[in-house]
C-alpha positions as CSV (number, residue, x, y, z in Angstrom):
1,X,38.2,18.7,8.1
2,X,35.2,16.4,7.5
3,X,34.6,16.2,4.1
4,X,30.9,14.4,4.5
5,X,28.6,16.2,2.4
6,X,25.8,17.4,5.3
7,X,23.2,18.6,2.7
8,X,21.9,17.0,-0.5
9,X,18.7,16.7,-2.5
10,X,17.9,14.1,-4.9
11,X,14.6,13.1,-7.2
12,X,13.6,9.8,-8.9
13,X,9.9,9.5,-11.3
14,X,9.4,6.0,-9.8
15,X,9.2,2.5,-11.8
16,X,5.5,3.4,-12.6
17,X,4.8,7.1,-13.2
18,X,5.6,8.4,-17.0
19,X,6.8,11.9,-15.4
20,X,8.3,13.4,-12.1
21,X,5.9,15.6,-10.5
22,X,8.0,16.1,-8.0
23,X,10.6,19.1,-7.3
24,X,13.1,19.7,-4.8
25,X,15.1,22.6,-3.9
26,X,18.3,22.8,-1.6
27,X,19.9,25.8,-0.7
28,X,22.0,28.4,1.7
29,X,19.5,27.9,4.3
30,X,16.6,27.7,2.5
31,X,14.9,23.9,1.7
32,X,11.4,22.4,0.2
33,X,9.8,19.8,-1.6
34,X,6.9,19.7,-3.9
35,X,4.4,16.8,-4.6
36,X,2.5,18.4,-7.6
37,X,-1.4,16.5,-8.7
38,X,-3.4,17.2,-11.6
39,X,-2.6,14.7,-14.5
40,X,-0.4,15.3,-17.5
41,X,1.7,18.3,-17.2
42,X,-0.5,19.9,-14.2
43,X,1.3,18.2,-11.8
44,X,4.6,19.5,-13.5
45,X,3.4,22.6,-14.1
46,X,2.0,23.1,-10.2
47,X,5.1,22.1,-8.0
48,X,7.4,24.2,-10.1
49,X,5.7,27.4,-10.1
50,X,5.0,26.3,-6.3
51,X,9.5,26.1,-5.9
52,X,10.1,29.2,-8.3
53,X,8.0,31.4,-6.0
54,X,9.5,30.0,-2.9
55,X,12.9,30.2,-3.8
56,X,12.6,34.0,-4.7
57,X,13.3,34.3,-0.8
58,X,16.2,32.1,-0.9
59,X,19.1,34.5,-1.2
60,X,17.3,36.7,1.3
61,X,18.8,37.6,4.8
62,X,16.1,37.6,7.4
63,X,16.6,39.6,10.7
64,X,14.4,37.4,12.6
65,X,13.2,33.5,12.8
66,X,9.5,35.5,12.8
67,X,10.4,37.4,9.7
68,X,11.4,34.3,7.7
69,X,8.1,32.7,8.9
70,X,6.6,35.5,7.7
71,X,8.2,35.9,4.3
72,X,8.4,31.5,3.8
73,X,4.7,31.7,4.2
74,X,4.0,34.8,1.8
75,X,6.5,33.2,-0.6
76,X,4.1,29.8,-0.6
77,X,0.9,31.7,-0.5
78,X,2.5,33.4,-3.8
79,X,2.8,30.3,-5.4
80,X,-0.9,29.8,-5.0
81,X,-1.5,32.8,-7.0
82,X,1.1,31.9,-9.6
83,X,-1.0,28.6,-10.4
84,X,-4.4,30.7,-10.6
85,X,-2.5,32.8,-12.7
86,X,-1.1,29.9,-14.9
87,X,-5.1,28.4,-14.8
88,X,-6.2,31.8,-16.6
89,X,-3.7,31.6,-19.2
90,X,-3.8,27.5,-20.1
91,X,-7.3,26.5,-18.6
92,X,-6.2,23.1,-19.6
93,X,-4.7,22.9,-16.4
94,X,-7.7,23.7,-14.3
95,X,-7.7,21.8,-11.1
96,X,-3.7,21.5,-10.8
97,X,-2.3,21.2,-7.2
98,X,0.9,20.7,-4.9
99,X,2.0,20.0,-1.8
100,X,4.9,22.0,0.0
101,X,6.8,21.4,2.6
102,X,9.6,24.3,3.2
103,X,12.1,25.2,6.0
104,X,15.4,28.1,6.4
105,X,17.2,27.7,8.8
106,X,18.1,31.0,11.3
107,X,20.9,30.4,13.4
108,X,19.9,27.9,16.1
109,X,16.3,27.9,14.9
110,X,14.4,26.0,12.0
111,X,11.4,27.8,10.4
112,X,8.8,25.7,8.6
113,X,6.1,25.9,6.3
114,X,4.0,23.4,5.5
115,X,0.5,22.5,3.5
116,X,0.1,18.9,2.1
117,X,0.9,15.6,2.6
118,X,5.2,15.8,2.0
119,X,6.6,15.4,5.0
120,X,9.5,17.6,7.3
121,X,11.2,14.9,9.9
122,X,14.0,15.1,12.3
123,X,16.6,12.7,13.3
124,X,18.2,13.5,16.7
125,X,19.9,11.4,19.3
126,X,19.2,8.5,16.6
127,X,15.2,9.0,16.7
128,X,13.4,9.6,14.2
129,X,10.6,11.9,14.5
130,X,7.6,13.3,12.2
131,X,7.6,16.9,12.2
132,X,4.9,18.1,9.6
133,X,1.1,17.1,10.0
134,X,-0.3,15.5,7.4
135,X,-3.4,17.1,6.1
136,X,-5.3,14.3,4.8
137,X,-8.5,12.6,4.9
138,X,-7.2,10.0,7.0
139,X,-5.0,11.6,9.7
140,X,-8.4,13.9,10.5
141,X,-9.9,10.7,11.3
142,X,-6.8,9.8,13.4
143,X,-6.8,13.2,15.0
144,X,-10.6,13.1,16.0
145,X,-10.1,9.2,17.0
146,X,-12.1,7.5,14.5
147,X,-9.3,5.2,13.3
148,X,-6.0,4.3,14.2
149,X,-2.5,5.4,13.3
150,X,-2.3,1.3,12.0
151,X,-6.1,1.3,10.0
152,X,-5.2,4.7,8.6
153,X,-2.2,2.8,6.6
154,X,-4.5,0.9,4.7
155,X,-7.4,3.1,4.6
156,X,-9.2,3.3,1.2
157,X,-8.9,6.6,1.3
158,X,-5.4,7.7,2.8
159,X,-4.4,9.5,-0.6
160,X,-7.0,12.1,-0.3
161,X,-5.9,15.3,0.5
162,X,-7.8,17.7,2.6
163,X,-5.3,21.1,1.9
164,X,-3.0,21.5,-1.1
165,X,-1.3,24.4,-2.5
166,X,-3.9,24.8,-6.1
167,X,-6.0,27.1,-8.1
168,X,-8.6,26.4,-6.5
169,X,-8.2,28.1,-3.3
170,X,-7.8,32.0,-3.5
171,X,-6.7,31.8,0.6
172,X,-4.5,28.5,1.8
173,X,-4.2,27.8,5.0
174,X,0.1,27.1,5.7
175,X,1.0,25.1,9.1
176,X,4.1,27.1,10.8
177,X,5.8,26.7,13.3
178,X,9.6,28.0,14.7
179,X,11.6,25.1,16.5
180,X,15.0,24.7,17.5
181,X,17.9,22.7,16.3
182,X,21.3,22.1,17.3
183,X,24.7,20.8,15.9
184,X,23.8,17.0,14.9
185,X,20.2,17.5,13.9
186,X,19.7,15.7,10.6
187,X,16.1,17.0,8.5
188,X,14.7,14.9,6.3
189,X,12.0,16.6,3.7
190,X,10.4,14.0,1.2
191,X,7.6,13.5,-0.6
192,X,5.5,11.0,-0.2
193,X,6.5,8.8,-2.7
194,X,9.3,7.9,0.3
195,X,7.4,7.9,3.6
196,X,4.3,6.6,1.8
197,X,6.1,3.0,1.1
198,X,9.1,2.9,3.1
199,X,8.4,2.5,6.9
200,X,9.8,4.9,9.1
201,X,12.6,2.7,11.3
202,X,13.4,1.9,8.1
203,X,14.2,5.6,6.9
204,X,15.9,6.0,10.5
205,X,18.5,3.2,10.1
206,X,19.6,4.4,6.6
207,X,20.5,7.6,7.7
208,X,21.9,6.3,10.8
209,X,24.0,4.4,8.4
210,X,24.8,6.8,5.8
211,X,26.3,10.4,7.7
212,X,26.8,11.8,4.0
213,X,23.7,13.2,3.3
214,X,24.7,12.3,-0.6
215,X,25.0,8.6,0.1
216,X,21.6,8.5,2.7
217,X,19.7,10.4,-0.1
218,X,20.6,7.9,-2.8
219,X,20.3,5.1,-0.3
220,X,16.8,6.5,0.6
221,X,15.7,6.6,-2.9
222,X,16.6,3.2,-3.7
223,X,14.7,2.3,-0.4
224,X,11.6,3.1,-1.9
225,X,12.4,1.7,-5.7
226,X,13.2,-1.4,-3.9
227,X,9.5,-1.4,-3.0
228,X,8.0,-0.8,-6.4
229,X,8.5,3.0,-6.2
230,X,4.5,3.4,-7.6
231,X,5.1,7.1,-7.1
232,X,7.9,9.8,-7.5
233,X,10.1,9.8,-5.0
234,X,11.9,13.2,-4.1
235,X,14.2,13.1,-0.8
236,X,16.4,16.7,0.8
237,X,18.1,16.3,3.6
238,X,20.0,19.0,5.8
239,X,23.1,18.3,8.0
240,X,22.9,21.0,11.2
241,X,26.6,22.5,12.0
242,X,28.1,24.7,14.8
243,X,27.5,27.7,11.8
244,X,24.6,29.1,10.6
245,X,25.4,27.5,6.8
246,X,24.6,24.3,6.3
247,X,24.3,24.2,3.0
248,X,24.9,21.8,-0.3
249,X,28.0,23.0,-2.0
250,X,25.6,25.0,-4.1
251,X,21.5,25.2,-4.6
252,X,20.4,22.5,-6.4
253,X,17.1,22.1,-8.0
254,X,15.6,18.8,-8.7
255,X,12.4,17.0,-9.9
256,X,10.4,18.8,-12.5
257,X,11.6,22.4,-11.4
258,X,15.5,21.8,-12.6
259,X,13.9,21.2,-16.2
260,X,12.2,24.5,-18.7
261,X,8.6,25.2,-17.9
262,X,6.7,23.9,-20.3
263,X,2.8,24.1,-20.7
264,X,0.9,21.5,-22.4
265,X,-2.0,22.2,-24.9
266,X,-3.8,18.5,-25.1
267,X,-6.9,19.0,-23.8
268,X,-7.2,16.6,-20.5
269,X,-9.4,16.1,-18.2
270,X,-9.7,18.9,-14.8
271,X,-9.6,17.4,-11.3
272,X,-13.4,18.4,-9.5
273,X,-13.1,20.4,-6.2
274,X,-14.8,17.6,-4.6
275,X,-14.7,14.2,-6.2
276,X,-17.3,12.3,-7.2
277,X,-15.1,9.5,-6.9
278,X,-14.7,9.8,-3.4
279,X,-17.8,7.9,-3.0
280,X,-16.4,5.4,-4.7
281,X,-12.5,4.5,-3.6
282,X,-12.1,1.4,-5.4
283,X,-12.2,3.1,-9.1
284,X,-9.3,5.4,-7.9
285,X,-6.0,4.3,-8.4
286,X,-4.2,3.3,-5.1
287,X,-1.1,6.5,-5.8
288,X,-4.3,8.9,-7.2
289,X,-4.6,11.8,-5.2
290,X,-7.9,14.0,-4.3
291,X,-8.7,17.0,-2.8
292,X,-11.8,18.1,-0.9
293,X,-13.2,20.0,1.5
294,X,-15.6,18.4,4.5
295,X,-17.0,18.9,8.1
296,X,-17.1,16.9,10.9
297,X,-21.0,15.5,10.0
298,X,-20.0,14.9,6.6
299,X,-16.9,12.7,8.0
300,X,-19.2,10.4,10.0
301,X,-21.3,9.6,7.1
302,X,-18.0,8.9,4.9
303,X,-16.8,6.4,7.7
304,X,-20.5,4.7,7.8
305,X,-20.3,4.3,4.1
306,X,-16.9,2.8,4.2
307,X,-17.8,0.4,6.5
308,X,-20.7,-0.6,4.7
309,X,-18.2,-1.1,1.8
310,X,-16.0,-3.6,4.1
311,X,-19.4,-5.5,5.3
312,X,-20.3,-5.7,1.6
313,X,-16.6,-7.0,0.5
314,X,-16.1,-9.4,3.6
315,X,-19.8,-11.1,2.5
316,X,-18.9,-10.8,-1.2
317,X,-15.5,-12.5,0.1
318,X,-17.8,-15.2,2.5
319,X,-19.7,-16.1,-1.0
320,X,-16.7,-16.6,-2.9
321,X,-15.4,-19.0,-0.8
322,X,-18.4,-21.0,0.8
323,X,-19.6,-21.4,-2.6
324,X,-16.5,-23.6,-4.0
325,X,-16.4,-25.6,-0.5
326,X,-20.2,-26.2,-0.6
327,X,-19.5,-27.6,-4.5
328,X,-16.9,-29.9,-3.2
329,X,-18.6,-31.2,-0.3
330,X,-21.7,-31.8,-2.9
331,X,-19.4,-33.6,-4.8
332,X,-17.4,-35.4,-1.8
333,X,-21.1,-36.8,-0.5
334,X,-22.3,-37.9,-4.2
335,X,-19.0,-39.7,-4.8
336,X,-19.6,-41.4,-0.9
337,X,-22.7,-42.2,-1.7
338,X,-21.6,-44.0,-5.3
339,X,-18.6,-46.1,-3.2
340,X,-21.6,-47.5,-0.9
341,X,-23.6,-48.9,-3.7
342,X,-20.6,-51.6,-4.6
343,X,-20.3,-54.3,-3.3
344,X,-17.0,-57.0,-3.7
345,X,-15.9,-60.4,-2.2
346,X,-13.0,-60.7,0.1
347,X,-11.0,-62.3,3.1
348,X,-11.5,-61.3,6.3
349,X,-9.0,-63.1,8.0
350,X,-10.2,-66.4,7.8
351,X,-13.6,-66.5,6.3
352,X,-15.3,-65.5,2.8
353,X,-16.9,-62.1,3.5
354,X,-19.1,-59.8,1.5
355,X,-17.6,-56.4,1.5
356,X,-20.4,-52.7,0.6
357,X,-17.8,-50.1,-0.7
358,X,-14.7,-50.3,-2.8
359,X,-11.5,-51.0,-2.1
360,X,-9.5,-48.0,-2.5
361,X,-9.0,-45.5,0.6
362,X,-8.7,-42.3,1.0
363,X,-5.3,-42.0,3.2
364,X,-5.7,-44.1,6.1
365,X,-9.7,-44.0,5.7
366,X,-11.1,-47.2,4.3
367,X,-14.0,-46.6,2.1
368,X,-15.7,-50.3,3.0
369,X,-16.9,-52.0,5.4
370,X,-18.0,-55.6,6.2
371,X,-21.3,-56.2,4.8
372,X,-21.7,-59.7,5.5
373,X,-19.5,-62.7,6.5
374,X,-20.8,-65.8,5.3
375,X,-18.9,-67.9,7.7
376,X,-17.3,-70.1,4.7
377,X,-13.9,-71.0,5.7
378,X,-10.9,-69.9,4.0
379,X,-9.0,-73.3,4.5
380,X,-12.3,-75.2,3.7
381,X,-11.5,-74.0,-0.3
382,X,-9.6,-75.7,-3.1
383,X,-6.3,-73.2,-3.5
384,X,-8.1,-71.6,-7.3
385,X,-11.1,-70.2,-5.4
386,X,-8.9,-69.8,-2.0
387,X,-6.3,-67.4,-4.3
388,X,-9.7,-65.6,-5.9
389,X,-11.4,-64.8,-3.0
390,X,-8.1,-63.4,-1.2
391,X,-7.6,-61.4,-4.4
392,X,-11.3,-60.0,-4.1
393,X,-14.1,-60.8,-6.9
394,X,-15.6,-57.6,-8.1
395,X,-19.5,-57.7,-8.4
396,X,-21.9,-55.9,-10.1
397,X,-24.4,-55.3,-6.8
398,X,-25.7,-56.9,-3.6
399,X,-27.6,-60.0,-5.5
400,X,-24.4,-60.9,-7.5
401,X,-22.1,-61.1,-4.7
402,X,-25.0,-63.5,-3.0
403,X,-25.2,-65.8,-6.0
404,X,-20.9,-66.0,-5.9
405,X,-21.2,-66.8,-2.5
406,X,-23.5,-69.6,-3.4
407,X,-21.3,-71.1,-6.2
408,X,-18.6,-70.9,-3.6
409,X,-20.5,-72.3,-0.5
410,X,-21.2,-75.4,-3.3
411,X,-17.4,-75.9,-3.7
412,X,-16.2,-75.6,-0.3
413,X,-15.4,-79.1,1.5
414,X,-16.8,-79.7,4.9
415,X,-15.1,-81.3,8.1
């Protein structure tokens, strides 16, 4: 018998966050993930309550792939009410949030629920492929072609969320769908402290390398630690068999929903419906998230003001460096100019000549240039002056190295 484990959860808080916000659930036949937002225990608080209400389906027997759509969904709507209901009894946490992304399995069919920016893939035939839509501000933009799949990476705003699972909406809108699956489907669920840092061929090859789900879900985890892990990092995955079980060998909880609700009483801080900071993307922290409503108008004029942000930053950027080079090439034409008010006497070959410049060079560039050649004969000097000359005689300016010249002319013996 294959003793691989086919199923397996794990959860890591990341080398920067203080807490895991994060919780993972994998069961019989029922699996989700939970990215919760909202500061300081909010973000705790929000993606458990959002995995204790969807796991109250999780021992349940549905008679239909439609009736677990129905009942998954219910079971996440639920969990919306649960944080409202949390919000009226520690408004402290006003403004708390999660993602969810949730599947069970029925037979030869996979149901899925989804709202958020976690993400549902599937691995068959060795491709990897993105099941789950992200609902963010930046795959709208994809969708309606503003941007594209590669500018949406590093778009300023690619953390804002434009659905979540909070207390703020009485009536969430859940993505569904019912697909099938067969016997060597591998699912990946993760947050996206995983497919937000670690590329997707990436993700591929390590669970093309790792068949037990327990070694790919550790591998996958360390993936994205390798990379600085700025964000929790939650990972399930779910092995498909000839039987309708494909379970772990029993649930396991992980994240913030395997540890005691607990509800903080500093006051913090709520998170606004609609940021005010999302006019202004640079004072957000790059793993921050948001959540806001918009229409199609108010998109344009997001997208003109970003792009005024990128003319400002790439002139700002222009300044920055034309400034320093215009400096040196200030300095570059003063020091020039300096070298050409010298003057020295030299050799040139086999007369005394007056050199404008110094001697020094920069590389192969000679920083002098003959000035005038007095026609004096080298060999026409006793060897004291002859030596001097060769050796150059520095000279205070252009009248100096004239009356030198002189006293040399007087010395030099005629044929």
């Amino acid at each position: 018998m294959d003793a691989r484990l086919l199923s397996a959860a794990g959860s890591h808080v990341g080398r920067v966050r203080a807490s895991n916000q994060d919780s993972g659930y994998a069961g019989t036949h029922l699996f989700m993930v939970a990215d919760g937002m909202g500061g300081h225990a909010g973000g705790d608080v929000a993606s458990s309550l959002a995995t204790q209400a969807v796991t109250a389906v999780a021992d349940e027997l549905f008679d239909s792939p439609e009736t677990a759509q129905h009942e998954l969904v219910n079971a996440i709507i639920a969990g919306s009410s649960e944080l409202s209901e949390a919000v009226r009894e520690h408004p402290e946490l006003a403004g708390m949030g999660t993602t969810v992304s949730a599947m069970v399995r029925h037979g030869n069919k996979m149901v899925i629920a989804h709202i958020g920016d976690s993400r549902i893939y599937l691995l068959r035939d060795g491709v990897l492929d993105q099941i789950t839509t992200d609902h963010t501000f930046v795959q709208r933009l994809v969708e309606t072609g503003r941007i594209t799949a590669d500018e949406a990476l590093v778009h300023p705003r690619r953390n804002v969320l434009m659905r979540v699972l909070g207390d703020f909406e009485n009536a969430p809108i859940i993505d569904s769908t019912i697909l099938d699956t067969q016997p060597g489907d591998r699912w990946l669920l993760c947050s996206d402290g995983l497919c937000g840092y670690v590329p997707e061929n990436t993700i591929a090859r390590i669970m093309l390398e790792h068949p037990d789900a327990g070694e790919a879900t550790t591998a996958l985890i360390q993936a994205a630690l390798d990379r600085g892990a700025p964000d929790n990092v939650t990972v399930v995955i779910v092995g498909v068999t000839e039987t309708a079980i494909s379970a772990v060998p029993k649930p396991i909880l992980v994240g913030s929903a395997s540890l005691p609700l607990t509800f903080s009483t500093e006051p913090r801080r709520t998170t606004q419906r609609i940021s005010t900071r999302f006019f202004q993307p640079r004072s957000v922290p790059v793993e921050a998230t948001e959540t806001f409503e918009a229409d199609e108008n108010y998109l344009d004029k997001v997208i003109a003001e970003d792009r005024k942000r990128a003319i400002r930053r790439r002139i700002l950027w222009a300044v920055w460096v034309s400034v320093p080079i215009a400096l040196l090439g200030v300095l570059a034409a003063y020091a020039y100019q300096w070298t050409q008010e010298q003057f020295y006497i030299g050799a040139d070959e086999d007369t005394v000549v007056i050199y404008q410049g110094v001697q020094q060079g920069i590389g192969s560039i000679p920083l002098s240039t003959v000035h005038t050649d007095t026609g004096i004969r080298l060999d026409s000097l006793p060897d004291y002056v002859r030596v001097s000359v060769i050796h150059t005689i520095n000279v205070a300016d252009l009248n100096e190295a004239r009356s030198v010249v002189e006293r040399i002319a007087n010395v030099a013996v005629n044929d």
